[in-house]
ZABA-792414 format. One record per atom (N, C-alpha, C, O, CB): atom name; y, x, z; residue number from 1; chain; residue in one letter. Coordinates in steps of 0.02 Angstrom, whole numbers, plus 50000, padded with zeros to 5 digits. Glycine has a CB too. Layout:
BEGIN
@site=CA&Y=Y&X=X&Z=Z&pos=NUM&unit=A&code=a
...
//
This chain:
BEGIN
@site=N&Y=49300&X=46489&Z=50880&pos=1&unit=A&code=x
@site=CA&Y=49295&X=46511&Z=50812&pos=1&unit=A&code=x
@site=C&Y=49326&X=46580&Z=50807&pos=1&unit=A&code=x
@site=O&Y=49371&X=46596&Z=50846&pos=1&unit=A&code=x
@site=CB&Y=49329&X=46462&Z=50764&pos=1&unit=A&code=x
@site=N&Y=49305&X=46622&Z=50761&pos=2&unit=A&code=x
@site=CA&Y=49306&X=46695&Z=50779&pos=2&unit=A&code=x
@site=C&Y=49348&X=46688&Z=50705&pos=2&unit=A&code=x
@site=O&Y=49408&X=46697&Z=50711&pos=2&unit=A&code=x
@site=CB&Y=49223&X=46749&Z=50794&pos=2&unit=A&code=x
@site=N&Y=49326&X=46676&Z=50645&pos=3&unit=A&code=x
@site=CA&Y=49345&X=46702&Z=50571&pos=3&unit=A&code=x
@site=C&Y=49322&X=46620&Z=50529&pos=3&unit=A&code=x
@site=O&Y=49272&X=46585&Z=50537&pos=3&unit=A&code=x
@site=CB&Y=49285&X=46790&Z=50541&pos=3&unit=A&code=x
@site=N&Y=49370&X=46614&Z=50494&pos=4&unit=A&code=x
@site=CA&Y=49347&X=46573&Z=50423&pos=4&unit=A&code=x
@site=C&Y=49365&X=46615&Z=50359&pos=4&unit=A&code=x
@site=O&Y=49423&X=46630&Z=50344&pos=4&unit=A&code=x
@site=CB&Y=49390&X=46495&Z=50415&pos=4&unit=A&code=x
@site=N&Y=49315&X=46632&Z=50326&pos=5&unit=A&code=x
@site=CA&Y=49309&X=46676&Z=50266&pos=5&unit=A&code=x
@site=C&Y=49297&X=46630&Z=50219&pos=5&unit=A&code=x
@site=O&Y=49268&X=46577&Z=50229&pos=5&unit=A&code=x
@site=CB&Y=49255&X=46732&Z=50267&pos=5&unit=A&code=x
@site=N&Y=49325&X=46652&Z=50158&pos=6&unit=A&code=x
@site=CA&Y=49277&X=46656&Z=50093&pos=6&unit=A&code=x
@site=C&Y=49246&X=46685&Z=50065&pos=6&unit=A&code=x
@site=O&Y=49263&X=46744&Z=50073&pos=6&unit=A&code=x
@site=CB&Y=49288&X=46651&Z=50057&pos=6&unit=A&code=x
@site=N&Y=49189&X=46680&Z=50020&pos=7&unit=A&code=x
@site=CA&Y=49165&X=46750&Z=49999&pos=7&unit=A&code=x
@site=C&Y=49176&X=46726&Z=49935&pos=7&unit=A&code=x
@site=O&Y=49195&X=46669&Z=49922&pos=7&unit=A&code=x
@site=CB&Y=49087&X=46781&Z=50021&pos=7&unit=A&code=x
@site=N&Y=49162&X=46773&Z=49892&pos=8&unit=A&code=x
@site=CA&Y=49178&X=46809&Z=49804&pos=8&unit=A&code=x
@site=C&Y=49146&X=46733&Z=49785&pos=8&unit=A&code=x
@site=O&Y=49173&X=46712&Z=49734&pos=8&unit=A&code=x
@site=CB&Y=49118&X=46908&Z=49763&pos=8&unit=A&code=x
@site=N&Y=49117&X=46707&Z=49801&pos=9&unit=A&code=x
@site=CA&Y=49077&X=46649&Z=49754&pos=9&unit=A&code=x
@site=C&Y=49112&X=46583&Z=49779&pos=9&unit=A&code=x
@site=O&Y=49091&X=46526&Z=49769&pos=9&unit=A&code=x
@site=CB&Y=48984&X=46643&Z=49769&pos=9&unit=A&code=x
@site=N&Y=49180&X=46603&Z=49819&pos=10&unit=A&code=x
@site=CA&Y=49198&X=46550&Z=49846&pos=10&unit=A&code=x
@site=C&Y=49180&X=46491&Z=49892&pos=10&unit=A&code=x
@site=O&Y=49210&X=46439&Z=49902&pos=10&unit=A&code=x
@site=CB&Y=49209&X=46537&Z=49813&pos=10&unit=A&code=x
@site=N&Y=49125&X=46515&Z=49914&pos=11&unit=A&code=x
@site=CA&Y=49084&X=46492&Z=49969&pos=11&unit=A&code=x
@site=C&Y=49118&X=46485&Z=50045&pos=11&unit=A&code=x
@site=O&Y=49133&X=46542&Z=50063&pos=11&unit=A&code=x
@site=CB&Y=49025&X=46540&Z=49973&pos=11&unit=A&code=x
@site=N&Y=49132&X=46448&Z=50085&pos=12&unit=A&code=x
@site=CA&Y=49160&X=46452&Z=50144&pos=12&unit=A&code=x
@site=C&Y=49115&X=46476&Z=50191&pos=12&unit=A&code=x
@site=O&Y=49062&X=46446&Z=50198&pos=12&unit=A&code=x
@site=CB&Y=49185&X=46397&Z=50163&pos=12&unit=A&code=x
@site=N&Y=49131&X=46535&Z=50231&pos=13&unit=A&code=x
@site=CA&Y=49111&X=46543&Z=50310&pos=13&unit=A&code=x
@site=C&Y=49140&X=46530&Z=50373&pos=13&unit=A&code=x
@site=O&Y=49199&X=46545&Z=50381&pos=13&unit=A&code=x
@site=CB&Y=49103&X=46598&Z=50320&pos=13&unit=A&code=x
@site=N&Y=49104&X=46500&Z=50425&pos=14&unit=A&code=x
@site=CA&Y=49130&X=46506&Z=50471&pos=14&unit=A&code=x
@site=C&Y=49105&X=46559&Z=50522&pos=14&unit=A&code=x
@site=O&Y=49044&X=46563&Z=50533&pos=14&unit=A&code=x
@site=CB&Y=49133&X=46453&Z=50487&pos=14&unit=A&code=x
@site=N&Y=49148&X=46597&Z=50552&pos=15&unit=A&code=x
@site=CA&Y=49112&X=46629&Z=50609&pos=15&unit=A&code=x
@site=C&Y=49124&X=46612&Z=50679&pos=15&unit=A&code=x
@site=O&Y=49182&X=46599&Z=50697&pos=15&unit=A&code=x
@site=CB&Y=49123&X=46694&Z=50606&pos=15&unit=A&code=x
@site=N&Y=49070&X=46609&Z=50723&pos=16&unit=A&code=x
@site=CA&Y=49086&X=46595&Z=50794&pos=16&unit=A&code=x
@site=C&Y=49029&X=46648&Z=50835&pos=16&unit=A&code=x
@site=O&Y=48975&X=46670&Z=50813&pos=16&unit=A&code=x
@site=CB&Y=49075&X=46503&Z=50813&pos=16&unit=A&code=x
@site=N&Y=49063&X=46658&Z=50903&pos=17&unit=A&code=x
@site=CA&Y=49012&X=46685&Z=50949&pos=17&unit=A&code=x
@site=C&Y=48997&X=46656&Z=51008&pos=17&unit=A&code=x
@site=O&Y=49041&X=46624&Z=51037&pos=17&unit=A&code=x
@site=CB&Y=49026&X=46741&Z=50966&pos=17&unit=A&code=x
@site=N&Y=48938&X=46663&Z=51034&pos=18&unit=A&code=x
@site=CA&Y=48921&X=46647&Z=51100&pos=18&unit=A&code=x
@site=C&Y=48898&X=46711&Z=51150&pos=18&unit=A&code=x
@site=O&Y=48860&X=46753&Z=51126&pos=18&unit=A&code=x
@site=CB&Y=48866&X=46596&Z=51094&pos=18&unit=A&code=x
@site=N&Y=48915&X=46717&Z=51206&pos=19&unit=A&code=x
@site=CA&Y=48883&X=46776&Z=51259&pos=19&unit=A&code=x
@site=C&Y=48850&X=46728&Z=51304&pos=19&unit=A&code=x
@site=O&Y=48847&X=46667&Z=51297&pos=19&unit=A&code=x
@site=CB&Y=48944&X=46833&Z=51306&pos=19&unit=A&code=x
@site=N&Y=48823&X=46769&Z=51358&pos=20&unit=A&code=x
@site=CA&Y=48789&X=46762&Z=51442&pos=20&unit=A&code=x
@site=C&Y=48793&X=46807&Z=51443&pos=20&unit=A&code=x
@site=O&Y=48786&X=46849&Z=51398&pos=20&unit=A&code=x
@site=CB&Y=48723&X=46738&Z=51471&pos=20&unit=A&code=x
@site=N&Y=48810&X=46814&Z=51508&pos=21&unit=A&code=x
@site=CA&Y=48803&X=46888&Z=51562&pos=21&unit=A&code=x
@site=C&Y=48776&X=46863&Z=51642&pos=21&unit=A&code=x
@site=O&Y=48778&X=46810&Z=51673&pos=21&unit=A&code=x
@site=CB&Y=48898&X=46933&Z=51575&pos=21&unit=A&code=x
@site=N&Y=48752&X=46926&Z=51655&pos=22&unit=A&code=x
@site=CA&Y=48743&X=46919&Z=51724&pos=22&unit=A&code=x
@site=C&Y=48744&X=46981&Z=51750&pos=22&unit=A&code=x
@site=O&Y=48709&X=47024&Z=51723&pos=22&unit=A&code=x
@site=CB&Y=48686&X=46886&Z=51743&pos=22&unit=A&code=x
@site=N&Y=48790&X=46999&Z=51819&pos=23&unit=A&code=x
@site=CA&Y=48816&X=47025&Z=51854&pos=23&unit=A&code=x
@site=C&Y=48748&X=47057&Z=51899&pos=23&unit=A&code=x
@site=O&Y=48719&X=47014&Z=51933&pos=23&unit=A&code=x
@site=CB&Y=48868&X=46982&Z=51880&pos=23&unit=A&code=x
@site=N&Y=48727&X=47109&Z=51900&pos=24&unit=A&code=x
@site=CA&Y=48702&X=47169&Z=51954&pos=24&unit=A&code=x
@site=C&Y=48738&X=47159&Z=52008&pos=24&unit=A&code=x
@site=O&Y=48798&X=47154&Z=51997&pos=24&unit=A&code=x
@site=CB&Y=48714&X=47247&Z=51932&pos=24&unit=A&code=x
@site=N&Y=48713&X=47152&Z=52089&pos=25&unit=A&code=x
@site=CA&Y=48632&X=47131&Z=52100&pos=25&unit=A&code=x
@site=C&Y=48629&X=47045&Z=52122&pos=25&unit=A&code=x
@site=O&Y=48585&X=47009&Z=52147&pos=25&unit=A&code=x
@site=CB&Y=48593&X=47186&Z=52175&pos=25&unit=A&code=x
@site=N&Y=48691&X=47036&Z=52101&pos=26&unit=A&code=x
@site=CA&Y=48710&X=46954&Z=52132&pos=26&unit=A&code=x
@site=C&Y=48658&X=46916&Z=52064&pos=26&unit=A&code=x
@site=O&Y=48621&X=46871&Z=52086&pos=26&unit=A&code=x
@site=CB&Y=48827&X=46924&Z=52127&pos=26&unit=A&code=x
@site=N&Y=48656&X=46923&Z=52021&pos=27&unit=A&code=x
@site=CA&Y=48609&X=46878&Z=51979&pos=27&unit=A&code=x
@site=C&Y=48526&X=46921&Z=51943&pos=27&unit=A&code=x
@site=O&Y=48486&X=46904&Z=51899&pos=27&unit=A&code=x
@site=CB&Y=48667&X=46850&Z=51908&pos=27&unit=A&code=x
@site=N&Y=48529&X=46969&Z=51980&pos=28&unit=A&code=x
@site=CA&Y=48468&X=47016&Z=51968&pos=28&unit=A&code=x
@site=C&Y=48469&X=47096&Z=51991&pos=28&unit=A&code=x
@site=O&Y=48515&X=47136&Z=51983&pos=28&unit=A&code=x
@site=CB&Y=48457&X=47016&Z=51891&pos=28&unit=A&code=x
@site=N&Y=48404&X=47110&Z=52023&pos=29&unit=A&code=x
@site=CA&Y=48413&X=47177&Z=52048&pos=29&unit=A&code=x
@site=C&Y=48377&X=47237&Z=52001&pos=29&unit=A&code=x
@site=O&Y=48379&X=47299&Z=52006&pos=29&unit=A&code=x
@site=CB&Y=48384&X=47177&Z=52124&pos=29&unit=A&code=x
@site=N&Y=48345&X=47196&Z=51956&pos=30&unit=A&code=x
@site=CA&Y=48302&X=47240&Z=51892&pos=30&unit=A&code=x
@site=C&Y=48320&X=47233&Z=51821&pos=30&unit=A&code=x
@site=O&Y=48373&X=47207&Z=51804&pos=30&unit=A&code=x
@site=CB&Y=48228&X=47220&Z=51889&pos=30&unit=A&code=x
@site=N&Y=48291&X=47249&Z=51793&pos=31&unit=A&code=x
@site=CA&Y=48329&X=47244&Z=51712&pos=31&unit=A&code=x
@site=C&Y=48308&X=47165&Z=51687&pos=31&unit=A&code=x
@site=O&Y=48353&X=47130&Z=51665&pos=31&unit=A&code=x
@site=CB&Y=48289&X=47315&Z=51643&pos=31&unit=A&code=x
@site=N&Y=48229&X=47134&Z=51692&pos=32&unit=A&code=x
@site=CA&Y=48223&X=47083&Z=51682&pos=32&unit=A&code=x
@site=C&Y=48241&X=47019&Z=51716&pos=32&unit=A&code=x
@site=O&Y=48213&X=46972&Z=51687&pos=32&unit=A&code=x
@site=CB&Y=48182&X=47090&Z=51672&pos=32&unit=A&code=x
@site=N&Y=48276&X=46999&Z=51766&pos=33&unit=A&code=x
@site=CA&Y=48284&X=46973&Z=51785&pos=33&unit=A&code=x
@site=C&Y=48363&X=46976&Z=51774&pos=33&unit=A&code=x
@site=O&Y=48397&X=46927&Z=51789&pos=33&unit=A&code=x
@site=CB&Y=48248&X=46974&Z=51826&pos=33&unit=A&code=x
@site=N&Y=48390&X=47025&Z=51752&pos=34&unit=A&code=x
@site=CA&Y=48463&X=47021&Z=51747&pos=34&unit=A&code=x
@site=C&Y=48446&X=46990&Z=51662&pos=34&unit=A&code=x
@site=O&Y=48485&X=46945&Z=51649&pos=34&unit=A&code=x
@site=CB&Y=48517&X=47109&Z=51763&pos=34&unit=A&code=x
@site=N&Y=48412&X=47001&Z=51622&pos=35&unit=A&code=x
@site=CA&Y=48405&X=46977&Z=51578&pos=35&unit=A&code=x
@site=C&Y=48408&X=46893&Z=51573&pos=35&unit=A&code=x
@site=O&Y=48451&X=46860&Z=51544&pos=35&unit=A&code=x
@site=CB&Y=48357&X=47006&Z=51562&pos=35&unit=A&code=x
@site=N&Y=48354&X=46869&Z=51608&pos=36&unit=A&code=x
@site=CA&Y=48342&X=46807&Z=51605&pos=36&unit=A&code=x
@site=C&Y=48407&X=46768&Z=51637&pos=36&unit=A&code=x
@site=O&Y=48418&X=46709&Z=51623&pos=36&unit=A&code=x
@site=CB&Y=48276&X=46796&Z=51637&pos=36&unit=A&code=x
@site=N&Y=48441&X=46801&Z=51675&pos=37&unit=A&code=x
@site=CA&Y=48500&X=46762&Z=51699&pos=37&unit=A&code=x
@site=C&Y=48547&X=46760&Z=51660&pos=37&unit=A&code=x
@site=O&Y=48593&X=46720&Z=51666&pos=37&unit=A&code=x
@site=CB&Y=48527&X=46781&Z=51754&pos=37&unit=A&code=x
@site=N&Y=48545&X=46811&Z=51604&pos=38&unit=A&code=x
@site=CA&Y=48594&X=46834&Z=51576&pos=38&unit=A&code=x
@site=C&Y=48582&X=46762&Z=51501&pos=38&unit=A&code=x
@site=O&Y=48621&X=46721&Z=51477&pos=38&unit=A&code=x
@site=CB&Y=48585&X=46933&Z=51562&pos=38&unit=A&code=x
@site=N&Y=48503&X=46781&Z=51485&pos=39&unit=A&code=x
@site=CA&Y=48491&X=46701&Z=51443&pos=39&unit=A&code=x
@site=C&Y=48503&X=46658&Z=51452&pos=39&unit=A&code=x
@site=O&Y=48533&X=46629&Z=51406&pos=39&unit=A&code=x
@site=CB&Y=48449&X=46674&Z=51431&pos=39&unit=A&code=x
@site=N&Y=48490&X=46624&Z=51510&pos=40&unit=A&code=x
@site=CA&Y=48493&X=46565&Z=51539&pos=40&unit=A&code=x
@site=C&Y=48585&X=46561&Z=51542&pos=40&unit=A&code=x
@site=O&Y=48611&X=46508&Z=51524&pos=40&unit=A&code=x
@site=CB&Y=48445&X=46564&Z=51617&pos=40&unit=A&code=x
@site=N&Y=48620&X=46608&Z=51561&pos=41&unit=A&code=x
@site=CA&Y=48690&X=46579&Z=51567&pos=41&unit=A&code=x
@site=C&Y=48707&X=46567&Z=51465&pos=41&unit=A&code=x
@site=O&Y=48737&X=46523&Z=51435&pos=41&unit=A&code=x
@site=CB&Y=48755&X=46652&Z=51622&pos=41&unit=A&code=x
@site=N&Y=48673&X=46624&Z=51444&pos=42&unit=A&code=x
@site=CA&Y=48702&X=46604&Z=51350&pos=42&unit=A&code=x
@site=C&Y=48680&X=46547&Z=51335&pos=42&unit=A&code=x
@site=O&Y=48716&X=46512&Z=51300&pos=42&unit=A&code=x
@site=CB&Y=48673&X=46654&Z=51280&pos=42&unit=A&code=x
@site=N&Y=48616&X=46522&Z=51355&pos=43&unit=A&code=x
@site=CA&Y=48582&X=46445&Z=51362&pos=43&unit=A&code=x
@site=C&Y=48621&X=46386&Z=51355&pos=43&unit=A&code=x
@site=O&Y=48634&X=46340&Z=51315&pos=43&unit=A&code=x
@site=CB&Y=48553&X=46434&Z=51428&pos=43&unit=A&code=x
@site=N&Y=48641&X=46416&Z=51435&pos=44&unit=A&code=x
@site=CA&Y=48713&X=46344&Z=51438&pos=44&unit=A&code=x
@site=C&Y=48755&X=46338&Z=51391&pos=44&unit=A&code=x
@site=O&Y=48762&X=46287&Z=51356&pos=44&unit=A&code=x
@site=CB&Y=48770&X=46346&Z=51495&pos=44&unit=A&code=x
@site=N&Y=48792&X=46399&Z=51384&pos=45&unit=A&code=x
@site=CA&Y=48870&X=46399&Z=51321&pos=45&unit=A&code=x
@site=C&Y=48837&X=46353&Z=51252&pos=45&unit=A&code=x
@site=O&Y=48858&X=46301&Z=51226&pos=45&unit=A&code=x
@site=CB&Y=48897&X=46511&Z=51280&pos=45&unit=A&code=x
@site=N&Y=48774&X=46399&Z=51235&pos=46&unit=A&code=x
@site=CA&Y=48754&X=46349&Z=51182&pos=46&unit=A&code=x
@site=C&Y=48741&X=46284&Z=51194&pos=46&unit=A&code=x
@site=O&Y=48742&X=46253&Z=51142&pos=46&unit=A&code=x
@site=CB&Y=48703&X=46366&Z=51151&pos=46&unit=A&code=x
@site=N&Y=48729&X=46249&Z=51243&pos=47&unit=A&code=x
@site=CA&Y=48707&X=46170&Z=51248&pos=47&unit=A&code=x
@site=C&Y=48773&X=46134&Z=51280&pos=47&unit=A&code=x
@site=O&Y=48767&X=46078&Z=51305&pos=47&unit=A&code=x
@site=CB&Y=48630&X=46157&Z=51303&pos=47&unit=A&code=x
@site=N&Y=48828&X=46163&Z=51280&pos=48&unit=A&code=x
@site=CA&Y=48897&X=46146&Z=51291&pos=48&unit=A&code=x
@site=C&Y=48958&X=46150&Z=51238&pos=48&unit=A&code=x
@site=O&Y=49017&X=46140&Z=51248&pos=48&unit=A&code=x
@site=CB&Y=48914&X=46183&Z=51342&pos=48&unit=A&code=x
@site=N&Y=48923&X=46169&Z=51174&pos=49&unit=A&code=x
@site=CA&Y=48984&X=46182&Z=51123&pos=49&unit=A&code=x
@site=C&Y=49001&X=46241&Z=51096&pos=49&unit=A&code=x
@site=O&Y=49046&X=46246&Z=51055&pos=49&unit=A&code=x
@site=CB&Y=49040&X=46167&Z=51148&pos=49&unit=A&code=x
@site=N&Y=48956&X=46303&Z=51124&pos=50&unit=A&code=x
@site=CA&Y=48942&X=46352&Z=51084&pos=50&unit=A&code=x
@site=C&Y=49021&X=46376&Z=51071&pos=50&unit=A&code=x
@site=O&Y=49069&X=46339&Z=51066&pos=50&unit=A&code=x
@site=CB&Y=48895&X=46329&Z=51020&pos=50&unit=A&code=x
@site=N&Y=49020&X=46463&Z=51066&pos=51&unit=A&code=x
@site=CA&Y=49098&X=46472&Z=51043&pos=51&unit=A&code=x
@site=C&Y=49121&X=46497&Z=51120&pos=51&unit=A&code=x
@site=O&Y=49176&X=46476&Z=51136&pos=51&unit=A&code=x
@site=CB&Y=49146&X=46387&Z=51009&pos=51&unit=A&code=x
@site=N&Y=49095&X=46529&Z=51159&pos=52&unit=A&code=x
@site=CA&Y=49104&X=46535&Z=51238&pos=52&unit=A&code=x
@site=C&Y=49072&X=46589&Z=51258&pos=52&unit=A&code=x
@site=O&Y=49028&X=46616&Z=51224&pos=52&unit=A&code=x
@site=CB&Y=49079&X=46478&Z=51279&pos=52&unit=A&code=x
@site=N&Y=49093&X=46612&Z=51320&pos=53&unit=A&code=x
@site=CA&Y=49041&X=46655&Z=51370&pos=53&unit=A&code=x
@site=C&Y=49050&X=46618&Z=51440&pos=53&unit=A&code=x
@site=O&Y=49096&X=46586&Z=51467&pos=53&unit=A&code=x
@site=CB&Y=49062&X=46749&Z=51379&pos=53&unit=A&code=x
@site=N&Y=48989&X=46636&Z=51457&pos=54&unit=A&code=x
@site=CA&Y=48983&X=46623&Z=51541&pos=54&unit=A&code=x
@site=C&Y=48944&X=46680&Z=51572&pos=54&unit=A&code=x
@site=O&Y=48900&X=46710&Z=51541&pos=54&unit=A&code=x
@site=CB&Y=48939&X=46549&Z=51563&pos=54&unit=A&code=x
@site=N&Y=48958&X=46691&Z=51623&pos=55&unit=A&code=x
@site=CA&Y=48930&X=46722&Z=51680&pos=55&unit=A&code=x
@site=C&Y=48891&X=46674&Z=51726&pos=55&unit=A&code=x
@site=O&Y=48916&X=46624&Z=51753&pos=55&unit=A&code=x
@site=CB&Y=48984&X=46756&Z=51716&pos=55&unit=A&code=x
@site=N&Y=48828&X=46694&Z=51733&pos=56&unit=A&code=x
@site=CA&Y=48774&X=46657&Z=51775&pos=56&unit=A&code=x
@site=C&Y=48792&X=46644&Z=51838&pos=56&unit=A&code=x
@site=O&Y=48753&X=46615&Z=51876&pos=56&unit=A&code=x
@site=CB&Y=48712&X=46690&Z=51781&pos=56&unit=A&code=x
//
């Protein structure tokens, strides 16, 4: 969890973040493929509880 706000209408927010990364040339030697590793690792964080980063 990053922030719990209120706003003017008294509304509650929560904020959270999730990353993936992937590391040049161990998880990709081009831009798209560093991409997709880079999804696939944010993939996981989200289907584990979200609120995380991983590296592929």
């Amino acid at each position: 969890m990053i922030a719990d706000l209120t706003l003017a209408t008294g509304e509650q927010v929560h904020l959270s973040a999730s990353a993936g990364g992937a590391a040049f040339p161990e998880q990709g030697e081009d831009f798209i493929s560093l991409c997709r590793s880079a999804d696939a690792a944010l993939y996981n964080v989200k289907q584990n509880g979200k609120g995380a980063f991983k590296i592929k």
